[in-house]
C-alpha positions as CSV (number, residue, x, y, z in Angstrom):
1,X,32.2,-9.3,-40.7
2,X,33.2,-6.5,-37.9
3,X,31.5,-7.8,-34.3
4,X,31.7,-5.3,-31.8
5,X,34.6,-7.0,-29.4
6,X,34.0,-7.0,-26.0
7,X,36.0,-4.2,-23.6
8,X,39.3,-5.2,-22.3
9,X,41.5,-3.7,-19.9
10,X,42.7,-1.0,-22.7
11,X,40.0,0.2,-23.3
12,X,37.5,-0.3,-20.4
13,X,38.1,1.3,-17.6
14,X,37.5,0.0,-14.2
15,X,35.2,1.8,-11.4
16,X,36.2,3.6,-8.6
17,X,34.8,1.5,-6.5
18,X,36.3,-1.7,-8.2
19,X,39.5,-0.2,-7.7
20,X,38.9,0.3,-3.8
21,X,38.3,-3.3,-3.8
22,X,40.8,-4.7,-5.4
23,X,43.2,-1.7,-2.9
24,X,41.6,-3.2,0.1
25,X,43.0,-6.8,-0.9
26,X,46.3,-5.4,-1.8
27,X,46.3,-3.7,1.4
28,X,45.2,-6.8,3.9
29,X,48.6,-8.4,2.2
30,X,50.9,-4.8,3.1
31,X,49.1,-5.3,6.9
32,X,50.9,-8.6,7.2
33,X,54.2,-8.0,5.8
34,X,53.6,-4.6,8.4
35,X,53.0,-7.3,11.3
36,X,55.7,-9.5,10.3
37,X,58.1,-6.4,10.5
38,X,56.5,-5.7,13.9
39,X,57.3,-9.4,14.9
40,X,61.2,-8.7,13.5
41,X,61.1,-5.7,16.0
42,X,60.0,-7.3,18.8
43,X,62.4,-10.2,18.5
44,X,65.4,-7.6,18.0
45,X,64.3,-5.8,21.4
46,X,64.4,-9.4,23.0
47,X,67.9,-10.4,21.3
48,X,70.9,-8.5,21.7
49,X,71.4,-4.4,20.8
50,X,73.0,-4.9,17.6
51,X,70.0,-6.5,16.3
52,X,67.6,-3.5,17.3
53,X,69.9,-0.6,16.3
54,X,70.2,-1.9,12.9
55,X,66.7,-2.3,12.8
56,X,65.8,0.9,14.4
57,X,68.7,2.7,11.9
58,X,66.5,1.2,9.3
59,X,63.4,2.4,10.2
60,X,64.6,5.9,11.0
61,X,66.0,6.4,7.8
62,X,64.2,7.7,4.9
63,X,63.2,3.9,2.9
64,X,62.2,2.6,6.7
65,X,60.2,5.8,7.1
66,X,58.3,5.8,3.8
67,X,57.5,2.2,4.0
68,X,56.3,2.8,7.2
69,X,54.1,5.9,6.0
70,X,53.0,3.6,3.2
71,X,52.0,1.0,6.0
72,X,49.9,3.3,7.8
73,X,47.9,4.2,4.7
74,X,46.9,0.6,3.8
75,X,46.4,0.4,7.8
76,X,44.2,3.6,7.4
77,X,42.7,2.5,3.6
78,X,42.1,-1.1,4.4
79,X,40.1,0.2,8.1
80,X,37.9,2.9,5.4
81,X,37.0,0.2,3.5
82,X,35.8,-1.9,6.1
83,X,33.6,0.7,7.4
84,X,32.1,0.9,4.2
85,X,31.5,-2.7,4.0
86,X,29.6,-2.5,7.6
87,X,27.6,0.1,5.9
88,X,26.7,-2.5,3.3
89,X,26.0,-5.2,5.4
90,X,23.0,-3.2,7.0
91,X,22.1,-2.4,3.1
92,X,23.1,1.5,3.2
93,X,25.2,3.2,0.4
94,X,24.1,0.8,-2.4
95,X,22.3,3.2,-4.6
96,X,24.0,3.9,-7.9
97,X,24.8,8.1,-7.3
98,X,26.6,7.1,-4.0
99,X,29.0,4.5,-4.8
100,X,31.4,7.0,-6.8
101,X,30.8,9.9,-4.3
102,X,31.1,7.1,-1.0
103,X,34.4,5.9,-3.0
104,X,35.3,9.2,-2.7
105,X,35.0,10.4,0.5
106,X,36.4,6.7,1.9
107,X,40.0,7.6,-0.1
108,X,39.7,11.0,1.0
109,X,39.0,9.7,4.8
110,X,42.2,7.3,4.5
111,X,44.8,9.7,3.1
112,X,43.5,12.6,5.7
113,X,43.6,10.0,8.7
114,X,46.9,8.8,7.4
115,X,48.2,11.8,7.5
116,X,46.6,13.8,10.3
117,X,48.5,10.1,12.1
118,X,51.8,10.8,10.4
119,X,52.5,14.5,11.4
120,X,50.8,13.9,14.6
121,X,53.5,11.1,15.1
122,X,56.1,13.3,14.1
């Protein structure tokens, strides 16, 4: 007897906007480990030198510099998606047409904010 089986993760594939939500988790956990690095600076400015040149000669090189590029897009996607869930909570942008095309335009806002940010800062 062949039952239709029911989608899995092969075969079924997930919404845009799923994905966004599962990104905005992912990226409240990147923000903390951000913060915690923050902290790490911090207390190397308030120790002795050695402590904040290696530190700074980390960040200034090119893995400090892409994880901190790939902080300030989860700082930019997580604040998108936050935005859009204000939207929400005053019942705007639920209608079927606009959640792909508002999925859109909040990954389009993030990586253009994070990178108008990251030359800016250059």
């Amino acid at each position: 007897m062949s039952r239709p089986l029911s989608p899995h993760l092969q075969i079924y594939r997930l919404p845009l906007t799923a994905l966004l939500s599962i990104t905005h988790r992912i990226t409240g956990v990147a923000l903390v480990l951000g913060w915690l690095v923050t902290v790490a600076v911090v207390v190397a400015v308030a120790g002795d030198g050695a402590a904040y040149e290696a530190i700074q000669d980390f960040l200034t090189g090119a893995p400090g510099r892409a994880l901190l590029l790939l902080w300030l897009l989860a700082l930019f996607l997580h604040f998108c998606h936050g935005v859009r869930h204000l939207l929400w909570d005053v019942l705007l942008g639920f209608e079927r047409r606009r959640l792909t095309r508002d999925s859109a335009l909040e990954l389009a806002s993030a990586l253009g904010l994070a990178l108008a940010t990251w030359l800016w800062l250059r």
